[in-house]
N, C-alpha and C positions, 0 to 999 in steps of 0.2 A: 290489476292483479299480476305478478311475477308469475312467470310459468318457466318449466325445466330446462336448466340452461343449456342452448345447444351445442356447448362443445363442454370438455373440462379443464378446471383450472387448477393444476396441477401444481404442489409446489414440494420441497425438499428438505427435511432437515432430519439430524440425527441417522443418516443412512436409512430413511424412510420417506417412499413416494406417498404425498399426501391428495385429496380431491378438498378442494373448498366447499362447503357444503349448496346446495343446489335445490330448485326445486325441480318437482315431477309430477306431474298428475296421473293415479294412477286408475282405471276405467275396470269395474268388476261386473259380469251379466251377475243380473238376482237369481241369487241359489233357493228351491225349493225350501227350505226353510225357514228362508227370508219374507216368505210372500206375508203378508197380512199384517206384518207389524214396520215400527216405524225405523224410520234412521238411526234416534238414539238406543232401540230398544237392541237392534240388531250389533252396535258399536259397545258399548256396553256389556251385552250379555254373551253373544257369542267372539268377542274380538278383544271383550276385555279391556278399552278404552277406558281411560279415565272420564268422565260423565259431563262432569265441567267445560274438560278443553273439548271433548265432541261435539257440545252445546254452543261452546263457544268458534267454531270452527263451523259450523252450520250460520249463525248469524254472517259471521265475514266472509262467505260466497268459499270458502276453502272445503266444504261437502256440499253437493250435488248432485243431482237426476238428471239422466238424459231419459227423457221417458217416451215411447213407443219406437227406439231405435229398432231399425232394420224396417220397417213397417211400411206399407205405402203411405201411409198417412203422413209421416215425414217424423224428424225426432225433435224434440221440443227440450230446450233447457228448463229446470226449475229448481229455484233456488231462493235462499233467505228464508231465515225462522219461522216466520207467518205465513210459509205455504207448505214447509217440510216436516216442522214440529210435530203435528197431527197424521200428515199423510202418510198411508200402508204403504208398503210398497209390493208394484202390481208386477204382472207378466213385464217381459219387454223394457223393464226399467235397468239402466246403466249405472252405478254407482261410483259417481266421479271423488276422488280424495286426492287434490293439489297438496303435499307431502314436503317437507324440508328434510333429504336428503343429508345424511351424516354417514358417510362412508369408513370403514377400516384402514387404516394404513396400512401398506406394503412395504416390501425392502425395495430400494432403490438399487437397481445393480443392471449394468447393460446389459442386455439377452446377445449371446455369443449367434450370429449367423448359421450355419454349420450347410445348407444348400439352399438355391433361390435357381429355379427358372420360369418357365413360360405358366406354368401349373401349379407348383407347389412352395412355398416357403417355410423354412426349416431352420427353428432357432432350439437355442440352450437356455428353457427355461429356468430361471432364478429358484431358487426353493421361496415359498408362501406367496404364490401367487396365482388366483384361479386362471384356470387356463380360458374362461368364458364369463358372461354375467352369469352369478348367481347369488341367491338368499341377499347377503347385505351391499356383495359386491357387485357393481356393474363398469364405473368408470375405471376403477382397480382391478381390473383384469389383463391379461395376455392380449387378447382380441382387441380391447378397446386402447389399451397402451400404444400397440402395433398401429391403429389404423392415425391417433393423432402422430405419430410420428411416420408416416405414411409419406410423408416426401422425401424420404430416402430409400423409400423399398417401390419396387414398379408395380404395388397394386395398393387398394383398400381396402381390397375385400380380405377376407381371413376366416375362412372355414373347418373348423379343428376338426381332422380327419382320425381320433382317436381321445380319447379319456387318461388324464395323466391329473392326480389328485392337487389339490392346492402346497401342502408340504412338502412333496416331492420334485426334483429337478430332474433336469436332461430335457432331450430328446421329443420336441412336440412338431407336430408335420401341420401344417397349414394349407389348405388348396386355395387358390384364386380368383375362382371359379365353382362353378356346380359343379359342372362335367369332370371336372377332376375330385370334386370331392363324392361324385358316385364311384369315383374308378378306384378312390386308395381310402377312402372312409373303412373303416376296421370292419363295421356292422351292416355293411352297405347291400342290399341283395343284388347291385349292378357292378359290383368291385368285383375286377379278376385277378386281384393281388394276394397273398396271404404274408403278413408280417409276421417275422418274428422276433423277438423282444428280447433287450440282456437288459438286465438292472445290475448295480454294483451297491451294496448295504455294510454299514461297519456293524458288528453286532457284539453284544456282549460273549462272554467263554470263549471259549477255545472249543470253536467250529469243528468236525471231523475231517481228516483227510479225504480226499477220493469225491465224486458225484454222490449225491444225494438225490432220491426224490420223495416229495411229500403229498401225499393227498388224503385232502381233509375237505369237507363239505363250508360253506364259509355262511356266515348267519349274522346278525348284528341284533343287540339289547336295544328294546325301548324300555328305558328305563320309564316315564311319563308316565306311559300306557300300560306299564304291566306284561308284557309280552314282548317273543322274539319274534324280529323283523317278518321273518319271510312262514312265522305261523300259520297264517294266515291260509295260505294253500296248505292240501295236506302231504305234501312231497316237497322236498328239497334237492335239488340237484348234488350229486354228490362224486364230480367229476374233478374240483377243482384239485389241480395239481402244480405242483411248482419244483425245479430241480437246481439245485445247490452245488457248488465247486467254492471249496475253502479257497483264495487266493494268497491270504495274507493272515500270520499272526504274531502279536506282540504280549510276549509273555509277562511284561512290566505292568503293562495297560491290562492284561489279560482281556482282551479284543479284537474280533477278525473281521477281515473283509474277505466277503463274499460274491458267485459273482450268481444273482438267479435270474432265471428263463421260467417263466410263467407259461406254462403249457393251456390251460384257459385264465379268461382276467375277468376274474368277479373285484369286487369293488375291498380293498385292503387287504388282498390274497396275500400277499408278500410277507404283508407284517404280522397278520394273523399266523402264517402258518413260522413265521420265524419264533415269534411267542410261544405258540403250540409245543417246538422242541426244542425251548428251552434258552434260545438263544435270541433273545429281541434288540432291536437296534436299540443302539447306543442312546440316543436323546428323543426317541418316540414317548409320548409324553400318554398317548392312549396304551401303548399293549407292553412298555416298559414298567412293572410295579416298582422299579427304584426311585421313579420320578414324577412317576402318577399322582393325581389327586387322590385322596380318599374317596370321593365317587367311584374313579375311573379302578380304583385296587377293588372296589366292590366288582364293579361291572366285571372286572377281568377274571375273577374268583368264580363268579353263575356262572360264564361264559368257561373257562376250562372244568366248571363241574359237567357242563353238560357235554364238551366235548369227551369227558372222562367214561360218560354211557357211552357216548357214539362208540369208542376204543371197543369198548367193553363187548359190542354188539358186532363192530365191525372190525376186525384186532388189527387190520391193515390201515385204520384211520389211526394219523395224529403221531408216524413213527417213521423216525428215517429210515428211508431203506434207499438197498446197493442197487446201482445196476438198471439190471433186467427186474426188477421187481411187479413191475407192473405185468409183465410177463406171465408172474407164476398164476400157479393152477388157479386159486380163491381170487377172483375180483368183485370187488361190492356190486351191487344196484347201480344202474343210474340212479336211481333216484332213492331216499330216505322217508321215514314216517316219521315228521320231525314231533309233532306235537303229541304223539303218543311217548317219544323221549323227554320233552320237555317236564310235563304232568306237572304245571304248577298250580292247579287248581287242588290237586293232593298232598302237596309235599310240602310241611310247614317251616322248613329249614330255607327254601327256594325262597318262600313268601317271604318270610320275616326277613331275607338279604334285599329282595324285591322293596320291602317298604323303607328299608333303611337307604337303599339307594335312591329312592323318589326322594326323602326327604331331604337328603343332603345335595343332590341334585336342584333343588327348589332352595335351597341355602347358597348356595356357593353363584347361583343366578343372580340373587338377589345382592350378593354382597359384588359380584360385576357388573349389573346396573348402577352400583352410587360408587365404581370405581373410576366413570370417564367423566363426571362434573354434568353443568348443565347447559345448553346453548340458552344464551339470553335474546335469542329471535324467538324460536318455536318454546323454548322452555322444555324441550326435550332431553332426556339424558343422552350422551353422547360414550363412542366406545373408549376404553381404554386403552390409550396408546400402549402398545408391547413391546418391544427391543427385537431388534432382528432374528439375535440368537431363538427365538421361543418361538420362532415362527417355520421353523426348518426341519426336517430330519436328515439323516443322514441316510437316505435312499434317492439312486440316481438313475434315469434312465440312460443307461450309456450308447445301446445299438439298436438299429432297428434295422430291417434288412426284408428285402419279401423274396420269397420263396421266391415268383415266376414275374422277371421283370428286370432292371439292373439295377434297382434303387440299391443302395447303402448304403445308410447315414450312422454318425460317430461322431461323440464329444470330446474334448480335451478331458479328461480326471478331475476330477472334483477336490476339493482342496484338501478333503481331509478321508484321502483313499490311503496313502501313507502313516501303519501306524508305527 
């Protein structure tokens, strides 16, 4: 039996770093749900498996049990059709899946240095490449990139000391070490550093002169499910803020760049609140409607309706202002009653956008499934190679700097700061 290859095999073409595909075994504790019924029932009904290749994947030892792991009794393999086929699955059972591995491609482009010493290493990450494993990526990531090329840098370890989204370039801080990543990690409760952040963004219109600041509560659609992200609880933080300085405009392109400092960092603060007024980056492909999908113009449509109550209720959300603003007399809540704003359980206008985005959302899935071919090992669908360009925006972390300490770090300009 092939098991997950220990290193990656990396190869290049079209200005795109690729992984070979690999196996992986990957090890699930049985979820309450799971208890009583079997391997295919479970693979199948909640996981959605095609029923054939699970059946077939069960004969050839590629699903199995590790059964009473953790246990003083010791843990027991078990495996092949004539002892899984029938059998529940009980407490304590391991749910092994040996996996053929088809990775996304990345752009190929050397990560720029920008500081390296006893503790931390600090590069200029690429635009479209996770800064960590995650979802589909693991050997295609920043971390795993850095550590096989590891013999030109004095460490291998690489502990990402901050959240910097896959799309986006600049500025990623890496520690060495633990100790250093409790001391500069962003969220660390042992870090006695405070960072503070510039990004640089091309955005569509013609930006306002002067500082700007915005604050607007930040939320994200599950389209899937029917509801918004952070629903869920019945408060929404409603501090996130972010501050604007026009740099640059080109009256031809009608396009600026800008330079923003993210006063807190919820997850797409920047590009959310650049959409919100009115001015979204140039080639963002979620919160720009000129280059969106029709999902994504739906999504974007709910998502400024409901920002349009929040305004409504809170008149300082969702509106540049000068200055001292945050100063004046009226400051919101921390916190908001989101789902008392939301009320799509009443409002048939919310629903009926709600079921047209599920379905076209389950449409345009289905048409990128039979868009990468099919690997003739596993018979698995494979991703669709993308082109560099459509992997990028055009948001960059440029500075980072901590309040109390000497660090400060800086990138060269991004190719397309000049408009």
């Amino acid at each position: 039996m092939r098991m997950a290859a220990s290193a990656p095999e990396y190869f290049f073409s079209n200005k795109l770093r690729h992984v070979r595909p690999y196996y992986r075994t990957y090890k699930t504790p049985v979820k309450g749900r799971w208890l009583d019924r079997t391997l295919v029932e479970v693979y199948t009904e909640d996981l959605h498996h095609n029923q054939d290749r699970t059946e077939k994947q069960i004969h050839n030892g590629g699903i199995y049990i590790l059964q009473n792991h953790g246990q003083k009794t010791g843990s027991a393999r078990v495996s092949g059709w004539d002892n899984l086929s029938q059998r529940r699955l009980q407490r304590h059972d391991i749910v092994c899946n040996l996996a053929h591995i088809h990775e996304p491609s990345v752009p190929y482009m050397e990560s720029e240095v920008v500081y390296e010493d006893d503790d931390l290493y600090v590069v200029n990450k690429p635009s479209g490449i996770p800064t960590h494993p995650t979802g589909s990526f693991f050997y295609n990531s920043m971390t795993e990139i850095l550590k096989s090329n590891s013999a030109d840098v004095s460490s291998n370890i690489f502990l990402p000391c901050h959240r910097l989204d896959r799309a986006t370039s600049g500025i990623l801080i890496l520690a060495k070490h633990s100790k250093a990543a409790a001391q500069f990690a962003v969220n660390s409760k042992t870090s006695n550093v405070a960072p503070k952040k510039e990004y640089l963004a091309r955005v569509m219109g013609k930006f306002p002169e002067g500082t700007y600041t915005v604050m607007a509560p930040i939320f994200n659609l599950n389209a899937a499910g029917g509801f918004i992200g952070q629903s869920n609880s019945s408060q929404l933080p409603a501090d996130s803020t972010t501050e604007f300085t026009r740099l640059q405009y080109s009256s031809e392109l009608d396009q600026s760049v800008v330079l923003c400092k993210p006063i807190t960092g919820r997850t797409h603060q920047i590009r959310i609140h650049l959409r919100n007024v009115g001015h979204p980056i140039v080639n963002d492909p979620f919160y720009n409607e000129n280059i969106a999908s029709d999902s994504t113009k739906i999504n974007n449509s709910i998502e400024l309706e409901l920002y349009s109550r929040i305004n409504h209720i809170y008149p300082q959300f969702n509106t540049l202002l000068t200055g001292t603003a945050l100063e004046q007399e009226y400051i919101p809540p921390a916190t908001i009653n989101f789902p008392s704003i939301t009320r799509f359980d009443s409002d048939n206008e919310l629903q009926t956008k709600l079921s047209e985005l599920k379905a076209l959302k389950q449409e345009e899935f289905a048409k990128s499934k039979n868009a990468g071919g099919v690997c003739p090992e596993c018979n698995q669908q494979t991703h669709e190679e993308r082109s560099v360009e459509t992997m990028n925006i055009w948001l960059h972390s440029y500075r980072y700097s901590y309040e109390r300490g000497d660090k400060r770090f800086e990138t060269s300009l991004p190719d397309w700061y000049h408009v």
